[in-house]
C-alpha positions as CSV (number, residue, x, y, z in Angstrom):
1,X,10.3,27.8,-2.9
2,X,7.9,24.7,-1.8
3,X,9.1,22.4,-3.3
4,X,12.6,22.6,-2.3
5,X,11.1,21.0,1.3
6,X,8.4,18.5,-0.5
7,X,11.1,17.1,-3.2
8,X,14.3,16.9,-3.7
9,X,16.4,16.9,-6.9
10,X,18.5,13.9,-7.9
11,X,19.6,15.0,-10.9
12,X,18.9,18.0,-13.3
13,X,16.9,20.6,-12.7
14,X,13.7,21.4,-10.4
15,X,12.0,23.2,-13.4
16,X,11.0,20.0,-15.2
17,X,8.4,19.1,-11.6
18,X,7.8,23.2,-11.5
19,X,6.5,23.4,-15.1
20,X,4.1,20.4,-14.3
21,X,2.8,22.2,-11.0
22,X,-1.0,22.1,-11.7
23,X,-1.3,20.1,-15.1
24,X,-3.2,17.1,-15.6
25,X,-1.4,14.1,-15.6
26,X,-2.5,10.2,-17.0
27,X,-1.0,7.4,-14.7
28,X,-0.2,4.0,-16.8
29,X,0.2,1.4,-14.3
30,X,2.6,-1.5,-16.1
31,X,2.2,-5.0,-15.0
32,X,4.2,-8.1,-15.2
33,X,4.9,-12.1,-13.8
34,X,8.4,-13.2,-13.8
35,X,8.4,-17.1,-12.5
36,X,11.9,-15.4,-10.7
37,X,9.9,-14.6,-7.6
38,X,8.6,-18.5,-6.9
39,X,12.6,-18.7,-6.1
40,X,12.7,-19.3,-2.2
41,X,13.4,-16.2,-0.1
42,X,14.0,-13.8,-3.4
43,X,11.0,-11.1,-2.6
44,X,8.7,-10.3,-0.2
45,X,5.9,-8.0,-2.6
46,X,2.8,-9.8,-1.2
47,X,1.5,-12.6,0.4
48,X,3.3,-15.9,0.4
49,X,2.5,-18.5,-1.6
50,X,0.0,-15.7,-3.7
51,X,3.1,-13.1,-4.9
52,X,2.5,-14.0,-8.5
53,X,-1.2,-12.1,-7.5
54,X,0.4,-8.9,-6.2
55,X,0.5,-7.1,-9.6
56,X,-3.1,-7.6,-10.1
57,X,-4.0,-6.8,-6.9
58,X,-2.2,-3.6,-6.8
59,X,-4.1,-2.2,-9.8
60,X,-7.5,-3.4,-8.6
61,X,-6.6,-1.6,-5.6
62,X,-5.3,1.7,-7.5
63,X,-8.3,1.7,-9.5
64,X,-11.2,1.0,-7.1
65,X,-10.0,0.8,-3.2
66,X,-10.9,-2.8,-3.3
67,X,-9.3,-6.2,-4.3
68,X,-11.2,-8.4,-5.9
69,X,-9.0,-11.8,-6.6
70,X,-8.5,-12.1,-3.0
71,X,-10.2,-11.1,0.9
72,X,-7.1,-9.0,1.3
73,X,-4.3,-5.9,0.3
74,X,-1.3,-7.5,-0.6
75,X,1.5,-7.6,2.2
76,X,5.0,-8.5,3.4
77,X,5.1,-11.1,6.3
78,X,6.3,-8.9,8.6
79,X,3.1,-6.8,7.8
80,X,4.3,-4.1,5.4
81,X,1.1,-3.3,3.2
82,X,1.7,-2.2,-0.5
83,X,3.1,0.9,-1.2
84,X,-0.2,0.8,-3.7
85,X,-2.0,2.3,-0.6
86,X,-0.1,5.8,-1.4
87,X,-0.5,5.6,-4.8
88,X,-3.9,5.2,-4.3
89,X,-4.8,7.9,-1.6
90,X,-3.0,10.2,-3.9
91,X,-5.6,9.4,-6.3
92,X,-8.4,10.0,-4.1
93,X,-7.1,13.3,-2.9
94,X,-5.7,14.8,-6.0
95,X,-7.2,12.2,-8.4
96,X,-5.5,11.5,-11.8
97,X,-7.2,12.3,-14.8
98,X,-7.3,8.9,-16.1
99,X,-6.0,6.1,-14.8
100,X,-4.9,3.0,-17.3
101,X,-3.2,-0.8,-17.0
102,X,-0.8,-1.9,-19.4
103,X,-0.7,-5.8,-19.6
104,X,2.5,-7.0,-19.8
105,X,2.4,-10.7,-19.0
106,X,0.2,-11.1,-15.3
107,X,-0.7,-14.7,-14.3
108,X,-4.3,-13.5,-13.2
109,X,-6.2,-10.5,-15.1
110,X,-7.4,-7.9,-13.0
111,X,-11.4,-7.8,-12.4
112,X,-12.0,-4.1,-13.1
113,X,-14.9,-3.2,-15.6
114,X,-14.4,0.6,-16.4
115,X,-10.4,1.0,-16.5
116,X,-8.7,0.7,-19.8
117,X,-6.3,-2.2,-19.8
118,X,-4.0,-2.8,-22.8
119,X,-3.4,-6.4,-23.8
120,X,-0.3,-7.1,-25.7
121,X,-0.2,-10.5,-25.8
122,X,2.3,-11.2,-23.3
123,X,2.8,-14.2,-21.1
124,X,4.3,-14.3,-17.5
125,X,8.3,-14.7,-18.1
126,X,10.4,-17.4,-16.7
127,X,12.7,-17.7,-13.9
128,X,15.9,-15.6,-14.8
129,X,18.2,-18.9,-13.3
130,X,16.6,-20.6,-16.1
131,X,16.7,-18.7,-18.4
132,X,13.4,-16.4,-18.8
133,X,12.6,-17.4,-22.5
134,X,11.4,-13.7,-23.5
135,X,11.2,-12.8,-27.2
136,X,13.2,-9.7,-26.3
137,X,13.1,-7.8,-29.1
138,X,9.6,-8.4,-30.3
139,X,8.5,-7.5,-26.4
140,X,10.9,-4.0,-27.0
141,X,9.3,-3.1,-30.6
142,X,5.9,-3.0,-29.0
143,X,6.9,-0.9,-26.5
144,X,8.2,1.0,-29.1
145,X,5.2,1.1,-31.2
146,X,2.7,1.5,-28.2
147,X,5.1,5.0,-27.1
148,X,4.3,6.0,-30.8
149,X,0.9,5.5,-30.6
150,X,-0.6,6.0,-27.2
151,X,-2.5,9.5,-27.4
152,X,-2.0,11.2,-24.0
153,X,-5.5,13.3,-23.4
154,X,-3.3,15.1,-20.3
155,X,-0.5,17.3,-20.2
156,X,1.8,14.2,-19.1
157,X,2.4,10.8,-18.4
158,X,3.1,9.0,-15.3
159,X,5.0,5.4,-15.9
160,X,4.3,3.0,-12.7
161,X,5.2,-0.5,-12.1
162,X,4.5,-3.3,-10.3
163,X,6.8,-6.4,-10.6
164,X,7.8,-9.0,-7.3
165,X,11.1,-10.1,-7.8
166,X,11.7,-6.7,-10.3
167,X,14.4,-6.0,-8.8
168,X,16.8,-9.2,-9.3
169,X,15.6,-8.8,-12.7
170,X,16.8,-5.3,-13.0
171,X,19.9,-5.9,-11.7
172,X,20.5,-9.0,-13.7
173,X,19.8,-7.0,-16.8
174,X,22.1,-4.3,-16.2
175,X,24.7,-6.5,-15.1
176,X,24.3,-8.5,-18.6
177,X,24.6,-5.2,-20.4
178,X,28.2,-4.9,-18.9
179,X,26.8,-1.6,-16.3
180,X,29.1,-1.3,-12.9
181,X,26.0,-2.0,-11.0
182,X,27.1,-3.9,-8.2
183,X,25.3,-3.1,-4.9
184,X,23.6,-0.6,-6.4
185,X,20.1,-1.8,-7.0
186,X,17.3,-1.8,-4.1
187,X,15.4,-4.4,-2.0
188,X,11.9,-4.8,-0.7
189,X,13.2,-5.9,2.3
190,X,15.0,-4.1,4.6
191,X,18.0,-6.7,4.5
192,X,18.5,-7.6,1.3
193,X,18.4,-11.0,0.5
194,X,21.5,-10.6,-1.4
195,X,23.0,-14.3,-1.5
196,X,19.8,-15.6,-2.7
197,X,19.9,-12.6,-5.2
198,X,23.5,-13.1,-6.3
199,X,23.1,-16.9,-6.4
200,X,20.4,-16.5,-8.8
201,X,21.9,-13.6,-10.6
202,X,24.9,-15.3,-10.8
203,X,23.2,-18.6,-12.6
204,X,21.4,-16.5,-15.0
205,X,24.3,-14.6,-16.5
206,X,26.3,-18.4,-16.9
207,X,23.3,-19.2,-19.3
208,X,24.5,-16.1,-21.4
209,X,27.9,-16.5,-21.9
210,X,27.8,-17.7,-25.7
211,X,25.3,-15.5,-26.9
212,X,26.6,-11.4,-28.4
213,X,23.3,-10.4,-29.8
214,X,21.9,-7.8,-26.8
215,X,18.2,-8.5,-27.4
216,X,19.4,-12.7,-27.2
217,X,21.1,-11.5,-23.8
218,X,18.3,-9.8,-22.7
219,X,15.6,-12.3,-23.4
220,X,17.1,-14.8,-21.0
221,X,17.8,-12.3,-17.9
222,X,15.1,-9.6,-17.9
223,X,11.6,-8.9,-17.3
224,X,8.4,-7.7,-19.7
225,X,8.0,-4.5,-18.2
226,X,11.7,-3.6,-18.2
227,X,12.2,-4.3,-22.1
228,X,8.3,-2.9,-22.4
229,X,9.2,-0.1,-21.1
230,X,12.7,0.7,-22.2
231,X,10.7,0.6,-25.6
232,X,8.0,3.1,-24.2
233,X,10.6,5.3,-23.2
234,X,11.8,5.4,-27.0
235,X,8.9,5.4,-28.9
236,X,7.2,8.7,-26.6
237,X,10.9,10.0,-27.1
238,X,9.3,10.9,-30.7
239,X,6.4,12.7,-29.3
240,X,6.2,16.0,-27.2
241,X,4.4,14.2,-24.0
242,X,6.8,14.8,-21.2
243,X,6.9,11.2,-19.2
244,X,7.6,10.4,-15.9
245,X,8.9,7.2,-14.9
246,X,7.5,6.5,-11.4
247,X,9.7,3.8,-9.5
248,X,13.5,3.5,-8.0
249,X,15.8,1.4,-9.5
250,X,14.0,-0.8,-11.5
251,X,12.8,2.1,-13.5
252,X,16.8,3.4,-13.6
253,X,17.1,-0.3,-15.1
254,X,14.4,0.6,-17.6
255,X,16.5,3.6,-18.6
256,X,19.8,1.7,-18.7
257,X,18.3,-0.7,-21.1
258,X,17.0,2.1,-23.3
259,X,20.8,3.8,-23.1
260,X,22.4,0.5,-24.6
261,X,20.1,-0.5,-27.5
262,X,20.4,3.3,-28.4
263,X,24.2,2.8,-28.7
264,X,23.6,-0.8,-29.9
265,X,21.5,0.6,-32.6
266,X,23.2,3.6,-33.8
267,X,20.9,6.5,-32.8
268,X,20.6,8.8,-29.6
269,X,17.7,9.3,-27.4
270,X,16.2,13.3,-26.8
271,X,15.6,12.9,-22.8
272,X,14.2,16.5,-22.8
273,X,10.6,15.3,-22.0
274,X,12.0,11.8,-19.5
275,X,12.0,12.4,-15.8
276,X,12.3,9.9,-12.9
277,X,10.2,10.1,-9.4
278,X,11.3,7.5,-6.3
279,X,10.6,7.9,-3.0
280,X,12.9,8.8,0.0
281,X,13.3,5.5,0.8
282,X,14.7,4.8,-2.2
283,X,16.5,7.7,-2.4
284,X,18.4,7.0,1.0
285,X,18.9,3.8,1.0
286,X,22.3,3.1,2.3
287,X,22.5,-0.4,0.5
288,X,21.7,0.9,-3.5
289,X,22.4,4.0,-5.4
290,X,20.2,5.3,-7.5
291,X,21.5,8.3,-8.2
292,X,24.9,6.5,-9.5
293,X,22.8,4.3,-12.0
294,X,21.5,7.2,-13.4
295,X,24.1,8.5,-13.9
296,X,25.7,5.6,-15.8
297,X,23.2,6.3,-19.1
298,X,24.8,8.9,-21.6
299,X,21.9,11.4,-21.8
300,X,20.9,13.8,-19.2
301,X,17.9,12.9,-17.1
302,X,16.0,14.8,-14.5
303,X,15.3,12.9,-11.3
304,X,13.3,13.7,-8.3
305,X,12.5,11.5,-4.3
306,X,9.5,12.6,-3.0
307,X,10.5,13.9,1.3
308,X,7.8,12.1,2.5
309,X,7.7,9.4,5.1
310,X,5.4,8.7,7.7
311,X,7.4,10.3,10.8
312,X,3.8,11.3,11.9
313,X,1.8,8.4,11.2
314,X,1.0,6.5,14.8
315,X,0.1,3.1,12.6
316,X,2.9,0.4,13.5
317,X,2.5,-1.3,9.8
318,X,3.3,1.8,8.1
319,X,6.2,3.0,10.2
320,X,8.3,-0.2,8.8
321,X,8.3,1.8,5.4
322,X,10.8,4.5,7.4
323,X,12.5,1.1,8.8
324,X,13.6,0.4,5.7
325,X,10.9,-2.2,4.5
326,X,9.5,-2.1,0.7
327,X,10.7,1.8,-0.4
328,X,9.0,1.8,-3.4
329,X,6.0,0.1,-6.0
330,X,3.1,1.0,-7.7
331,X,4.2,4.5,-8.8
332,X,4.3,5.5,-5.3
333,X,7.2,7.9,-5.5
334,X,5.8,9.5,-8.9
335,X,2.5,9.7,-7.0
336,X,3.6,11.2,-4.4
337,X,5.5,14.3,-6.2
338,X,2.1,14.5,-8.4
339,X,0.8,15.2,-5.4
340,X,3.4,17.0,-3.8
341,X,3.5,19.7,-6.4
342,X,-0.3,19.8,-6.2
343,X,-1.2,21.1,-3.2
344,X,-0.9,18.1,-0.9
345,X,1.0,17.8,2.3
346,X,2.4,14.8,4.5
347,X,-0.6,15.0,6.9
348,X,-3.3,14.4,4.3
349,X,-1.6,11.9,2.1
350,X,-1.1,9.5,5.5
351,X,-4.7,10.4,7.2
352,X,-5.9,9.3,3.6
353,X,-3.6,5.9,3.8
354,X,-4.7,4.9,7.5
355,X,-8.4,5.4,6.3
């Protein structure tokens, strides 16, 4: 069967991608600040000194091919570009049917004229070391209510982020919901930064030692799009749109945050319709486990990497993405198994990128 080559199974069953092989799909890119990445050394998502620009960036990119904020595509300093640029040749090969930006607290708005973009309200979040002064629960109920609400014209959803410094968020989040996460959630660099991370980590789960409530927890150690998005995940629970949550582990993080206010609140969550899509990279990275964080939430959940890497690219600046460098962003591992199970191969999603 094709897709047994193009994508591998994580977790579940290969007939959740199989049923979606030639429907229309809408891709919600979710965007968010967290003042956590202006801590020295924590990320490299984008250009230095201008990271808190990378989420807009990458949906002005997504959208139209171009940035607008700034002369250029947001990169690492050793020259890694976004992985927006799959997400985006994806789009231009097997284009999605409608492509839309969720606001979740940016420090710059995107300039894009056409696109939908949803405004909730939401600033950019503090630093986690100090505590990132989110209204937790109010950030999680419209999540909720926008999951409820949002009328998918497509067969399905497809649930990107873009966050610099998402990661140390995500894994101070699950570490303050009590999950065994440790060494277990991924980098964008190739060597983590992981005394840096744990430092940080470390001083923002001191700042919650007093406080039982889990929405008081998570409003001093988490993100917008992660408690967003956990409430997305519920709210759409109550529909029949099947959803894909395109990312690695900070989208497991979204689901492990959904798993515990479920059991903190009494109900249970129907996962037929949920699905995660990473990338390789992700996938099989030797220093985080995706597969085990997934497997720490108490509903079952299908799970997908998309085999793609660029083995055959000859573009020095790419290759560092099969080094090890970045992994994952900007939906790029859900794009890439949209486009996998459409028709596309390795050879025209990278001749698309080097353009």
């Amino acid at each position: 069967m094709e897709t047994k080559s193009h994508i591998n199974t994580i977790l579940g069953s290969s007939d959740y991608l199989e049923f979606l092989r030639g429907k229309t799909a809408t891709f919600l890119l979710s965007l968010s600040t967290t003042k956590t990445l202006e801590i020295e050394g924590i990320t490299q998502a984008g250009i230095p000194g201008l990271i808190h620009l990378t989420p807009t960036l990458d949906s002005e990119f997504v959208c139209t091919g171009e940035v607008r904020c700034l002369e250029d595509l947001a990169e690492t300093p050793k020259g890694v570009p976004t992985p927006a640029l799959m997400t985006r040749a994806v789009h231009l090969l097997k284009p999605f049917s409608n492509l839309e930006i969720l606001d979740l607290g940016m420090s710059k708005k995107p300039q894009l004229e056409y696109f939908k973009v949803h405004e909730f309200g939401l600033n950019p979040s503090e630093a986690i070391n100090n505590g990132a002064k989110i209204n937790a629960l109010e950030v999680f109920q419209k999540g909720v209510e926008f999951g409820k609400t949002y009328e998918c014209s497509d067969d399905y959803i497809i649930l990107a982020e873009s966050v610099p410094a998402g990661t140390t968020t995500a894994y101070a989040t699950a570490q303050a919901l009590g999950y065994d996460c440790i060494g277990k959630f991924s980098s964008s660099f190739k060597n983590s930064p992981d005394s840096i991370k744990e430092k940080t980590i470390n001083e923002a789960l001191e700042n919650i030692k007093d406080e039982v409530d889990l929405f008081d927890k998570v409003s001093q150690v988490s993100d917008n799009m992660l408690i967003f998005n956990a409430g997305f995940v519920l709210g759409n629970s109550s529909l029949n749109t099947k959803l894909i949550l395109a990312g690695g582990t900070q989208m497991a993080a979204v689901l492990l945050l959904a798993n515990s206010i479920v059991n903190y609140m009494g109900g249970k969550l129907d996962s037929k319709n949920l699905a995660l899509c990473t990338t390789k990279w992700v996938n099989e990275d030797e220093n985080s486990d995706i597969k085990s964080l997934l497997e720490m939430v108490d509903f079952s959940i299908n799970a997908y990497s998309a085999n793609f890497d660029f083995s055959k690219s000859s573009h020095p600046a790419l290759k560092l993405y099969d080094e090890g460098e970045a992994k994952e962003g900007v939906g790029a591992g859900g794009a890439l198994c949209y486009g996998l199970i459409n028709g596309l191969n390795d050879e025209q999603i990278i001749k698309q990128v080097e353009n």
